[in-house]
Structures are given as C-alpha cells and as structure tokens.
C-alpha positions as CSV (number, residue, x, y, z in Angstrom):
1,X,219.3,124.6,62.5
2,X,219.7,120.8,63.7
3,X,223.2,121.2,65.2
4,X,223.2,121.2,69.0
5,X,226.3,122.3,71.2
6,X,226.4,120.5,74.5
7,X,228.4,122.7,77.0
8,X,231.2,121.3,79.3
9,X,232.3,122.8,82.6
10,X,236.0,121.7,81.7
11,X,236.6,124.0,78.6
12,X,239.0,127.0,79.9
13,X,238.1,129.8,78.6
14,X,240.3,131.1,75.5
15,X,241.3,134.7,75.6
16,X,238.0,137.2,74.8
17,X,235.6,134.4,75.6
18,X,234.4,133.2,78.5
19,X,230.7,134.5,79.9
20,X,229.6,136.7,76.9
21,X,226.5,138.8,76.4
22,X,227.0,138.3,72.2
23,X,227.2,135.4,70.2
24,X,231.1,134.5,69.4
25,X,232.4,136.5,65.6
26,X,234.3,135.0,63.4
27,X,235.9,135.8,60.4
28,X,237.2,133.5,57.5
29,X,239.7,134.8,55.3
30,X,240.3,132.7,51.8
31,X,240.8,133.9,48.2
32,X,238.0,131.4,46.9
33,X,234.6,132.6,47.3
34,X,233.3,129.0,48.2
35,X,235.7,127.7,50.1
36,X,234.6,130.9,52.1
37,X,230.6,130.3,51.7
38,X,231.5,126.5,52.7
39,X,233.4,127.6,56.3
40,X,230.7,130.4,57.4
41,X,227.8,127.7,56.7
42,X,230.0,125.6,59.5
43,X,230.2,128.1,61.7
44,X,226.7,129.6,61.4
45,X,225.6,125.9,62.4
46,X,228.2,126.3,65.7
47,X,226.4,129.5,66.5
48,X,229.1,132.2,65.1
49,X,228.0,135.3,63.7
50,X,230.8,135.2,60.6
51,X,232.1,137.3,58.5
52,X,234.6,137.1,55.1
53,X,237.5,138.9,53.5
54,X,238.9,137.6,50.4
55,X,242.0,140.0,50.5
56,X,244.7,140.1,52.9
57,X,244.9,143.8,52.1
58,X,241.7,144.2,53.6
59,X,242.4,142.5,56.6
60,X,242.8,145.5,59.0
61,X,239.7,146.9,58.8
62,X,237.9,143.9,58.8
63,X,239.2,142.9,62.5
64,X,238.6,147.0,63.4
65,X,234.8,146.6,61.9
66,X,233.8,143.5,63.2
67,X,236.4,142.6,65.8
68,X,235.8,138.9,66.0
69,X,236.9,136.4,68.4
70,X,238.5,133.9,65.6
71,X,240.1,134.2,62.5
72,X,239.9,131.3,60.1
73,X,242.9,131.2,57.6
74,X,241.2,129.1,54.5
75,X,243.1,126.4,52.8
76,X,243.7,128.6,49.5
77,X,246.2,130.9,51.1
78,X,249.8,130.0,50.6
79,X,252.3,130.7,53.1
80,X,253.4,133.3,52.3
81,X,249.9,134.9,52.4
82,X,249.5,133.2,56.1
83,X,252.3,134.8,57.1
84,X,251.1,138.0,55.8
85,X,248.1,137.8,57.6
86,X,249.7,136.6,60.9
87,X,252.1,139.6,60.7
88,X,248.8,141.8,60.2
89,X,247.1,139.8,63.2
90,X,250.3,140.9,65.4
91,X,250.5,144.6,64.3
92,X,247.3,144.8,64.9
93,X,247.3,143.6,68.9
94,X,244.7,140.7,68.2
95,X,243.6,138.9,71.4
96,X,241.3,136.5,69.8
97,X,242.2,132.7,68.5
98,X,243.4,132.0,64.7
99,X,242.7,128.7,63.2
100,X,244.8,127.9,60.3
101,X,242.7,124.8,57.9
102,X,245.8,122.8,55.3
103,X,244.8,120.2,53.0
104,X,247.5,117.9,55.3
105,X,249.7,118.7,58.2
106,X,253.4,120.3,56.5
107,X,256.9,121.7,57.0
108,X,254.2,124.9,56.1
109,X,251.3,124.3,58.3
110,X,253.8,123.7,61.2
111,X,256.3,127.0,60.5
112,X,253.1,129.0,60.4
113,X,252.2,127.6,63.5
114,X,255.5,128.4,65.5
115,X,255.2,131.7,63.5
116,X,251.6,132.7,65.4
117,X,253.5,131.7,68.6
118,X,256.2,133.4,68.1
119,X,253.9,136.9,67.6
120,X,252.3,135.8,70.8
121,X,248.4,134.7,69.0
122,X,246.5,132.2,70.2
123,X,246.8,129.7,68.0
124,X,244.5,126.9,68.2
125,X,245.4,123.4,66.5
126,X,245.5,123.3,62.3
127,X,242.8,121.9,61.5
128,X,243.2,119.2,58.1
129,X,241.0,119.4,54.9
130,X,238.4,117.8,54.4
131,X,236.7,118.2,57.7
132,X,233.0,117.3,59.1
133,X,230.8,119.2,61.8
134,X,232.2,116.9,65.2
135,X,236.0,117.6,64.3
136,X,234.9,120.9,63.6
137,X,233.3,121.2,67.3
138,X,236.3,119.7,68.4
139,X,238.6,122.3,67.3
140,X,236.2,125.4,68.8
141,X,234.9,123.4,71.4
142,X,237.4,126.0,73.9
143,X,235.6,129.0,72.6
144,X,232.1,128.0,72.2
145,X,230.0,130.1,75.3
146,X,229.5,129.0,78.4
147,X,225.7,129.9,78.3
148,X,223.4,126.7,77.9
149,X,220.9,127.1,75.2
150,X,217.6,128.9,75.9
151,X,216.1,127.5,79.4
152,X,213.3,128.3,79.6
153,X,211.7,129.1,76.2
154,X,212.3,132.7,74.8
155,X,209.5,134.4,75.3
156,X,208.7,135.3,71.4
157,X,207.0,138.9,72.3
158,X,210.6,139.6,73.3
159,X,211.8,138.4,70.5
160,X,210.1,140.3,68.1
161,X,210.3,143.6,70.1
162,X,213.9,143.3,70.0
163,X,214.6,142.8,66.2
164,X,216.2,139.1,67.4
165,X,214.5,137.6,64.7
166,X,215.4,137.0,60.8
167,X,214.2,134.9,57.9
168,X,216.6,132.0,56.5
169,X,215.8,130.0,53.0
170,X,216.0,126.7,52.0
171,X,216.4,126.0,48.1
172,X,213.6,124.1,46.0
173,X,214.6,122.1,43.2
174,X,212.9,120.6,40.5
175,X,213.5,117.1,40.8
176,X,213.6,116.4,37.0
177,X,215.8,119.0,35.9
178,X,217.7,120.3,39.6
179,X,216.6,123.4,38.2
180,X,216.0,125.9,41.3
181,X,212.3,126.9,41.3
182,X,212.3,128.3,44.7
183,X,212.8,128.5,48.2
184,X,211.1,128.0,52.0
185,X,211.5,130.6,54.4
186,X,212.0,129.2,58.0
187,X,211.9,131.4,61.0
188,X,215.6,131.8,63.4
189,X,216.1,133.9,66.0
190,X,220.0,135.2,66.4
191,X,220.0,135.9,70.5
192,X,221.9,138.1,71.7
193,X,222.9,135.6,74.4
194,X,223.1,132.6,72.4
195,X,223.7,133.4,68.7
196,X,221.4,131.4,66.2
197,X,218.3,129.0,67.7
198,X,216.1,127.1,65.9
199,X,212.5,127.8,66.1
200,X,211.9,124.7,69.2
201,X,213.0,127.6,71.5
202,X,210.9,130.3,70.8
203,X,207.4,129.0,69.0
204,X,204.5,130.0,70.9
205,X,202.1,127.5,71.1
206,X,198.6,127.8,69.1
207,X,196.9,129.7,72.3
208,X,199.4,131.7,72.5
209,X,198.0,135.6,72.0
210,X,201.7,136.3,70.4
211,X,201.3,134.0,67.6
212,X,199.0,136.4,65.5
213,X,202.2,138.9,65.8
214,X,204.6,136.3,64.5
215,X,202.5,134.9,61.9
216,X,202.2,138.6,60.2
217,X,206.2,138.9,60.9
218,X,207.0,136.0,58.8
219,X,204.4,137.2,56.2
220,X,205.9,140.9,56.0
221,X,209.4,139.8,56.0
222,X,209.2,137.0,53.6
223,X,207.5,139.9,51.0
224,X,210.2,142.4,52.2
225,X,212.8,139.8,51.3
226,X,211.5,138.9,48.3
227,X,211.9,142.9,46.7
228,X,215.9,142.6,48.0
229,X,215.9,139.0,46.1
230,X,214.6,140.8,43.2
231,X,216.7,143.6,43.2
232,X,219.9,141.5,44.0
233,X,219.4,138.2,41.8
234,X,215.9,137.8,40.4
235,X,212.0,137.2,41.5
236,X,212.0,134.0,43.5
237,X,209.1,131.6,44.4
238,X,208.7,131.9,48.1
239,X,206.9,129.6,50.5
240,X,206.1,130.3,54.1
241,X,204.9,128.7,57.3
242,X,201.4,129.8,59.0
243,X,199.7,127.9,61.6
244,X,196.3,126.7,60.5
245,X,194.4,129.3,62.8
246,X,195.9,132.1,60.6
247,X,193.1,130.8,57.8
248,X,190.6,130.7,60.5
249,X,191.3,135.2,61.1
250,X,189.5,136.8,58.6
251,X,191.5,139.7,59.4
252,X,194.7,137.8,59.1
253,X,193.4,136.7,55.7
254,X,192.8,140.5,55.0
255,X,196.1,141.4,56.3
256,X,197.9,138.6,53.8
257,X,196.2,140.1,51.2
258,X,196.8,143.3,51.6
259,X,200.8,142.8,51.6
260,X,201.0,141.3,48.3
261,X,203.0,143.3,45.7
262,X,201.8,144.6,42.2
263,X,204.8,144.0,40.7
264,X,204.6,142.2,37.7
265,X,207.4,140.3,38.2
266,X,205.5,138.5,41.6
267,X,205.4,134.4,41.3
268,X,203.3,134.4,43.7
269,X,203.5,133.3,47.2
270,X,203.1,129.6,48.8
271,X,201.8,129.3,52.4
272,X,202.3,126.2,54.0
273,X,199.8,124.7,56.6
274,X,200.9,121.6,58.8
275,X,198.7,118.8,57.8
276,X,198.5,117.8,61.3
277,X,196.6,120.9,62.3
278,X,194.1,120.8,59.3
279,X,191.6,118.7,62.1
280,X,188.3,121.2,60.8
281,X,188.5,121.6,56.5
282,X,185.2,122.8,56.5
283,X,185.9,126.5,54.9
284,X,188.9,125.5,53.3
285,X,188.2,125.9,50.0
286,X,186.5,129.2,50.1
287,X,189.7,131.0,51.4
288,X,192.3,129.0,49.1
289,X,189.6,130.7,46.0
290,X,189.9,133.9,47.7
291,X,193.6,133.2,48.5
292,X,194.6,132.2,44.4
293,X,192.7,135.2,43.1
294,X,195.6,137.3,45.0
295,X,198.3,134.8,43.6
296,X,198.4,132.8,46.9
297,X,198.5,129.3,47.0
298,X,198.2,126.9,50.1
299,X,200.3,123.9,50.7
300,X,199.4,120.7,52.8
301,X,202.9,120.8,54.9
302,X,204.1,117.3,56.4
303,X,202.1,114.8,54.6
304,X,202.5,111.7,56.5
305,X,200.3,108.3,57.0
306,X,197.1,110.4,57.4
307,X,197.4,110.9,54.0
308,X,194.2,108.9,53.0
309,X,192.1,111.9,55.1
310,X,193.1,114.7,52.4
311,X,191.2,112.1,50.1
312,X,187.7,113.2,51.1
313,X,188.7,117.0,50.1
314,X,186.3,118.6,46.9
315,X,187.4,120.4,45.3
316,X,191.2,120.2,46.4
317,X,192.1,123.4,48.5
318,X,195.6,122.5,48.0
319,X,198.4,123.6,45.0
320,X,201.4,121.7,46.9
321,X,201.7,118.8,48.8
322,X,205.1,118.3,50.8
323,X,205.7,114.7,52.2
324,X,207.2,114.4,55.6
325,X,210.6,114.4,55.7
326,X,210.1,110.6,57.8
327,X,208.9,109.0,55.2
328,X,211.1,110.5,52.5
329,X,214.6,109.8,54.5
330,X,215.6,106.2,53.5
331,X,212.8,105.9,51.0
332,X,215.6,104.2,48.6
333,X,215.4,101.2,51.0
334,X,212.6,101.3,53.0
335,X,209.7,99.2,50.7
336,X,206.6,100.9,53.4
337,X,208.2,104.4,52.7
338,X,208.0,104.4,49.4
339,X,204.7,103.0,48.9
340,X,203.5,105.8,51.3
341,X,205.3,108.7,48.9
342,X,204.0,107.0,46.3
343,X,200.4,107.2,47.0
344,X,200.7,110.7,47.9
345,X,202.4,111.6,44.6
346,X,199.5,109.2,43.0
347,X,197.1,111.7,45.0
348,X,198.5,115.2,44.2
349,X,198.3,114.3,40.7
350,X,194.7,113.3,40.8
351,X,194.3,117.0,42.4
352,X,196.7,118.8,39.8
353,X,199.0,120.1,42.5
354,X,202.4,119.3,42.8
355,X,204.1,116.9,45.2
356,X,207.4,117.8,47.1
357,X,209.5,115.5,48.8
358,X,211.5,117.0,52.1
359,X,214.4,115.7,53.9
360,X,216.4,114.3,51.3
361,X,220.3,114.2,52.3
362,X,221.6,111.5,49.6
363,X,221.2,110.6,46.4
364,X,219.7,107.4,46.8
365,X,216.6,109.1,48.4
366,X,217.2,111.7,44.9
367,X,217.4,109.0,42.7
368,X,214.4,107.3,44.3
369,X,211.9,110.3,44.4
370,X,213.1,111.1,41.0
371,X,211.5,107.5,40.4
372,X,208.7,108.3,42.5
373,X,207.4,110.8,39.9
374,X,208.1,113.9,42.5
375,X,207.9,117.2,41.2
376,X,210.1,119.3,43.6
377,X,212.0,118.5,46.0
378,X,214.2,120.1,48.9
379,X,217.0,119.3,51.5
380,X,220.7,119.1,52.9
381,X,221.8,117.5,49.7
382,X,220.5,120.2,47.7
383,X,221.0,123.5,50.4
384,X,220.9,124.0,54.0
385,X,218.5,127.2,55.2
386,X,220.8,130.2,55.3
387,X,220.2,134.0,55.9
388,X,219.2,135.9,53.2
389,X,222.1,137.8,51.9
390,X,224.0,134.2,51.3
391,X,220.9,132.8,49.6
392,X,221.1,135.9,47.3
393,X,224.4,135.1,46.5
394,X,224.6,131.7,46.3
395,X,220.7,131.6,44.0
396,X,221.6,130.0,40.8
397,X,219.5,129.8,37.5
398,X,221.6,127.1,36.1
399,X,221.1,123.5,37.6
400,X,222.5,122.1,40.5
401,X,225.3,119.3,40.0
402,X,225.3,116.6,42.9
403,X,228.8,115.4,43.3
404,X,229.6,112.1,42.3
C-alpha cells in the first residue's frame, strides 16, 4: 500500500476512537455494487477494515455484526433512503461518525445533515463527488488512530504466529488485448494495532532465520488462494515473490514442489526473483528445468539498467521479465526510459519469454509500452493490489476499458 497517514497531536478524538487496540471499521452503504468496491478501496488505503451493505433493510445487523466506527452513506441513495438509514443509525444508539458523499452540496445534502444532528449522530462534513485520496484524508483525518505506524519494525515471527498476515493481488493485463491474464500476489500484514502495512514494516532481511518461514507462507497461501479463485471465479495465473536464497534451499525447492496441485485446471505458477539479488547465476538453470517440469516458471523481477548482465545467461533461466517500475513511469516522455524498456523487450524476445512492464498509472505510459512491443503489463491504471475476496469479485474475463 503506498498511502502513508501522518498523525497529528491536534486531532480530538471523535466518539469511539481515540487510542485503539483495532484498526478503525467502517462500513459503506450504496445500492451500486461499484460505487461500493470504489469507497472500500479508499478506505482500505486509510487503513479501515470496511465492510458493505447494499440494502437499507439490512442495515441493523450489519452495525450489530461488525459494529464499525463510520458509516459511509454512498452517493446512490436518495433522501429518502438517507433518512431511512439515519432513522435506523438512531434506533439503533450508534456512537460512531456517519459520512454522507452527494454529487454537490443541496437543499438534500444539508436537510440530511441537520437530520443526523437532530437524532444526536456525529455527523462529520458531506463530503462532494468526485473526490481524491488528500480530501478524503481530510474528511477522516479526526478518526484516523492515534498510534504512529510500526516503530520499530514488526518482528515478522510475530506476525506469522499471530495470523496478522494475508495475501493481496494485483491484476495482469495483456497489453495488446487488456485481456486479464493474471495476477501478483504481494504480501500485507493487517495489525492489530495499525490496520493494513505495507511489507517496508515487517520484511526480514536476507539473514534473517524467519525468512525461510515467510517464504513457504506466501508459497502456501498463494496455492490456497488459488483453489478459492477457482472455486469462486475461474483458475488464475498467479505470480509470487521469493527472495533469491529460496532457489539456493534445496529443501525449499522440494517444499515448492511438493505444494503444487494436480488439478488439471493449474496454469501454472510464476515466481519472481529480484534481479538485484541474482549476484551468483551459476545453478540457475538447473533449478528453472527442474522448476518447469512442475509447471513453475521463474521471473527476473525489477529489470532495471543492469539489464545488459542477464545477456551473458545460456540457456535463458527466465519465462518473464518485469521492467522496473522507474523506468516504465514517464516512459511516454522520457527518450532514456524508453530506450532502456526497449532493449529489455528487444532481449526477452531473443530468450522467448515474455516482457512485463510495472508501474504504469496513465495511459500515455499504456499507449507507449503498447508501442514498446510489451506483452503484459500491470499497475494503478489497470488495478490496485486488493485482498482476495474483492479480487474474486471484481476478476473479469472480458477486457478492461480505460476511461477516456
């Protein structure tokens, strides 16, 4: 997750907040399944743990299941529905905040206002449609948690005896087509202190005896997730991050292996190795064969200007190479960037693999690795990383449509 919250010592506390031991709930209530799926993807990247309801009816035992600390009222509603569910809110005796989001401020937005006030909520300021992440922090900034972020670094050992851990996936596309052909699982941790942190926090370094127990985490739970993908939308291509030590443990290796399932409908599984670590490729190539023959093929992750070392490599260990997201961000413009991508798209084709660009957020960078000759591509503009029961629900076989 790239957003950061900063704290400030002169936020009062709103009702139910304050110094928490969980992360703050919240729950979004809208009758359009994406204008849901588009608030909950804001939140998740402020650190709530959110939840949805799509009918007012269902209202009540929403706030008795998951008892969160906001309600979002989505823009769909109409005010009579608002004032429905603010009626609800009071009968209910909710202490938390309620956010109501309208396409403008109104003669509505403003009676439902007085309306909350008048039942005695806490109503925070309407917040006006469209809306981007910093106004969004604005609004919440009162109930974010006092806690700073993770000082010092979570010990991961804890982490993974405590079940704080959880996969999130980031769609591939194919750059041709914007066909989905996949996605990359990326490590979070949801706290119990500080709701979702990005991986900075809590990845143990390469002599770090925990790492082995990480490393077969990720492995197990990217081929667990995979069976609920199956069962609840289709096989997927997964990829996965390993350090390069992990190719270095026979008994990792062994262990890999050894999880890969017989069902027919497996794609197989990608496991991607930082180009930065692969200092030693001596061996290489004799794990990748024994690797493929289980339907596992290895990536050369973060291809940047060392790109001329992978040159040397016979035969070519490699199925995927992804370019660093640095050099693919502003490639449209940037004459060096693109020479760089190009060379590395020049060399994965000389190998037969594929080449992936990363870190594409507009569609000039689209419309210029599209040029580029990539073959996949991933980033914001196509998906952020998400748990794993969104990504299930939001997987599409039908191609993407970038908005104009």
């Amino acid at each position: 997750m790239k957003s950061t919250i900063a704290d400030s010592e002169d936020h009062a506390p709103a009702v139910g907040f304050g110094r928490r031991r969980l992360a703050p709930r919240a729950l979004v209530i809208d009758r359009k399944p994406h204008l849901r799926a588009f608030m909950i993807e804001a939140l998740e990247e402020l650190r709530f743990v959110s939840n949805e309801c799509e009918n007012v009816s269902d209202l009540p035992a929403r706030l008795a299941e998951h008892r969160p600390e906001l309600v979002v009222l989505g823009s769909s509603l109409d005010g009579i529905e608002a004032a429905l569910v603010i009626g609800l809110l009071a009968e209910s005796d909710y202490h938390g905040n309620l956010l109501v989001l309208c396409a403008r401020e109104s003669i509505a937005s403003q009676a439902l206002q007085q309306l909350g006030h008048d039942h005695g909520l806490n109503m925070l300021p309407p917040l006006a449609t469209p809306f981007n992440t910093p106004r969004l922090l604005q609004s919440l900034s009162p109930l974010l948690p006092r806690e700073p972020l993770p000082e010092p670094e979570v010990d991961v050992a804890e982490a993974l005896k405590a079940g704080w851990l959880e996969l999130w996936y980031q769609p591939k596309v194919e750059v041709r087509s914007l066909m989905p052909v996949g996605a990359e699982a990326l490590v979070r941790m949801r706290h119990p202190n500080w709701g979702v942190v990005s991986p900075s926090a809590f990845l143990p370094g390469e002599d770090d005896p925990h790492l082995r127990a990480l490393s077969d985490y990720v492995a197990q739970r990217a081929l667990d997730d995979w069976a609920y993908l199956l069962e609840h939308h289709g096989p997927v291509d997964l990829s996965i991050n390993l350090p390069a030590s992990f190719l270095r443990d026979p008994a990792s290796i062994a262990g890999l292996v050894g999880r890969i399932p017989s069902h027919p409908a497996f794609p197989g599984l990608i496991v991607e190795i930082d180009a930065r670590e692969l200092t030693d490729l001596s061996g290489l190539n004799q794990v990748a064969r024994r690797l493929q023959l289980r339907n596992i093929g290895l990536c050369a992750d973060h291809v940047g200007v060392e790109w001329p070392a992978l040159m040397q490599l016979s035969p070519c260990p490699f199925v995927e190479f992804k370019v660093d997201p640095t050099l693919v961000a502003g490639c449209a413009e940037d004459r060096l960037k693109r020479t760089v991508c190009r060379r590395i798209v020049e060399l994965a084709g000389d190998y037969g693999a594929r080449a992936v660009a990363t870190g594409i957020e507009t569609r000039a960078d689209y419309h210029a690795v599209h040029e580029l000759g990539f073959d996949h591509a991933q980033g914001f503009l196509f998906g952020k990383p998400m748990p794993l029961k969104k990504f299930a629900r939001m997987a599409s076989s039908r191609p993407l449509r970038l908005a104009e």
